[in-house]
C-alpha positions in Angstrom: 93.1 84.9 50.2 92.2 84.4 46.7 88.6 82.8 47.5 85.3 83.7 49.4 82.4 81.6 50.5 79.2 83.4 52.0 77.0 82.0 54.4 73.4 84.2 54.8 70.8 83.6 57.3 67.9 82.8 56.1 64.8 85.1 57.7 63.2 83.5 60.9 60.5 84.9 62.3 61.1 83.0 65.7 64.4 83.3 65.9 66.1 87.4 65.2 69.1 87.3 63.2 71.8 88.2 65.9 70.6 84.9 67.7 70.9 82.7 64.8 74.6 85.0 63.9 76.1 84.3 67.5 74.8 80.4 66.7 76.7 80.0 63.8 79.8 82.1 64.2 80.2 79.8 67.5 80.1 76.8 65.2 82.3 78.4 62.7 84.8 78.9 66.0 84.2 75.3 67.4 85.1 74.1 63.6 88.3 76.5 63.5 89.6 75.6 66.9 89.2 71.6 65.3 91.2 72.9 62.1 93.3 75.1 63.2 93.9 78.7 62.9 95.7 81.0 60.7 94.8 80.6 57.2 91.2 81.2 56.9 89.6 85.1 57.9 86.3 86.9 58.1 84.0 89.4 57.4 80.7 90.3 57.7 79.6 92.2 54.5 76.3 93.2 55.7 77.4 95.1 59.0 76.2 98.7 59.3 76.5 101.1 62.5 75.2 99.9 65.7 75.2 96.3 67.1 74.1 94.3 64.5 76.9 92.2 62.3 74.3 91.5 59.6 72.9 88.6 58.1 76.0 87.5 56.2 79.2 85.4 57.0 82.0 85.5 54.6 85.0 83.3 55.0 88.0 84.2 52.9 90.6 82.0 52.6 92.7 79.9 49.5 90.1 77.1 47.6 92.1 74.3 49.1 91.3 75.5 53.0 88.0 76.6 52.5 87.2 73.2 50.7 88.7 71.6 53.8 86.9 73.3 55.9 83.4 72.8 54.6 83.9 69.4 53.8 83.2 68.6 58.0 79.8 68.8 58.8 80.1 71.9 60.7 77.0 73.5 59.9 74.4 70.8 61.3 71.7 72.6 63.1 72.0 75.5 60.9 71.3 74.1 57.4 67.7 75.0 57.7 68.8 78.8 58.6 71.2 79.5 56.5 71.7 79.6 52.4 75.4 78.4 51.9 77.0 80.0 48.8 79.7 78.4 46.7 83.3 78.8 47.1 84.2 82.0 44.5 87.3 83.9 43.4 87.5 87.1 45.0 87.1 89.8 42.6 90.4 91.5 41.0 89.1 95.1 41.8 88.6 94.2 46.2 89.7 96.3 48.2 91.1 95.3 51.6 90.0 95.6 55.0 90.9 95.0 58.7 88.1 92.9 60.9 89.6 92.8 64.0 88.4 91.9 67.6 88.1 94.6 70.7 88.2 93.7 73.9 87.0 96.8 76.3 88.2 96.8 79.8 84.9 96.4 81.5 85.0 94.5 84.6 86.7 97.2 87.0 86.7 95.0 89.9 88.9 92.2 87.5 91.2 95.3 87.0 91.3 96.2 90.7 92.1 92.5 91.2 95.1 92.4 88.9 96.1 95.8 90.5 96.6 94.2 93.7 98.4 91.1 92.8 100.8 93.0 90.4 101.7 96.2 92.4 100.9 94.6 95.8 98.7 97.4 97.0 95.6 97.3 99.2 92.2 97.1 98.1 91.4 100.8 99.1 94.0 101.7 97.1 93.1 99.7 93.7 89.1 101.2 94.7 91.0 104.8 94.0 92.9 104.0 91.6 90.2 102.0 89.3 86.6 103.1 90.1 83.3 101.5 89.6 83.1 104.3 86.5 85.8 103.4 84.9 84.4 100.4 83.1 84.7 101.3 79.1 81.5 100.4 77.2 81.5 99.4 73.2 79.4 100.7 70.4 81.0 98.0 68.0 78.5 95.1 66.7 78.9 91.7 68.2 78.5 87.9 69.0 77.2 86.1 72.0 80.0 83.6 72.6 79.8 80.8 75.2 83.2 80.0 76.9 84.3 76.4 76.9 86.3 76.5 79.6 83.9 78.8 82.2 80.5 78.0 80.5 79.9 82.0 80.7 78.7 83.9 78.0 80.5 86.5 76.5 80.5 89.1 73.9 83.0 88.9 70.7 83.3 92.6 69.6 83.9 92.7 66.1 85.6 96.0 64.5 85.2 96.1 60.6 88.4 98.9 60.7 88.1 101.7 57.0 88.8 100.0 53.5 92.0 100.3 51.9 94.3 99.8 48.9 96.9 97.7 50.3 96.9 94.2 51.3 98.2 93.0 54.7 99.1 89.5 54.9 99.2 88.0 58.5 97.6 84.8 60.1 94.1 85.0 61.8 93.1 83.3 65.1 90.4 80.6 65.9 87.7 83.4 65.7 89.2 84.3 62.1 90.1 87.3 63.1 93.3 89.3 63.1 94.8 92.4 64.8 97.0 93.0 61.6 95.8 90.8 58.3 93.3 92.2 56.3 90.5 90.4 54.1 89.2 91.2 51.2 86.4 93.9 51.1 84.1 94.0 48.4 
């Protein structure tokens, strides 16, 4: 991951920023999925605490993918929100970061339900063991997804894990995402 390209929204006063974020990280996905995974990660430079991810998308990734990527149309219906950046060499002195997704266990009647089928036990029984309380809530920032199989929305928990020194090399999924690779942080 020698090279960067940022993508920043542009300011909208009809539209807030995690709107127009969740838009274009789900084309960013859709364009992914179409590529294929693996060599190409994220970040979002801008993200502070609480929900929001920022205004910024940066792709890392070698010259040669990120070229290939951008050269699709992927961005059509956000050209007028966003500012696209050119493709640049990451700086030598970068340090390296995790961006990871989380998943919380939320849905404690989908947990009873897999209780039941895996252990055979009844549904009293998977009530006691997994109560209405037990569903874990996130803190972390986020983008609102829509499912192409279900057609549900969903929310993409996005963990920007502490900088460090060393670099982790890995593959990243259609989301550009990894629970191991890092991406540059700078």
């Amino acid at each position: 991951m020698d090279c960067y390209l940022d993508i920043e929204l542009r300011a909208d006063p009809e539209f807030p920023p995690s709107l127009l974020m969740s838009a274009l990280f789900g084309k960013f996905h859709r364009r992914l999925v179409e590529y294929g995974a693996g060599r190409i990660g994220v970040s979002f430079p801008d993200v502070g605490t609480g929900i929001a991810l920022g205004e910024r998308l940066r792709l890392h990734g070698s010259q040669a993918d990120l070229q290939m990527l951008m050269n699709d149309n992927w961005l059509m219906g956000m050209r007028d929100h966003t500012v696209l950046g050119s493709i640049s060499p990451v700086p030598v002195d970068a340090r390296q970061r995790l961006v990871r997704r989380v998943q919380a266990k939320s849905s404690p009647e989908r947990l009873r339900r897999r209780l039941i089928v895996r252990k055979g036990i009844s549904e009293h029984d998977a009530l006691l063991a997994i109560p209405d309380h037990a569903a874990e809530k996130l803190s972390l920032p986020y983008v609102v997804l829509k499912s192409r199989s279900t057609g549900q929305q969903f929310r993409l928990f996005v963990e920007h894990c502490p900088p460090q020194d060393k670099k982790v090399v890995g593959l990243f999924n259609t989301y550009g995402l990894s629970p191991s690779a890092t991406v540059p942080w700078f």
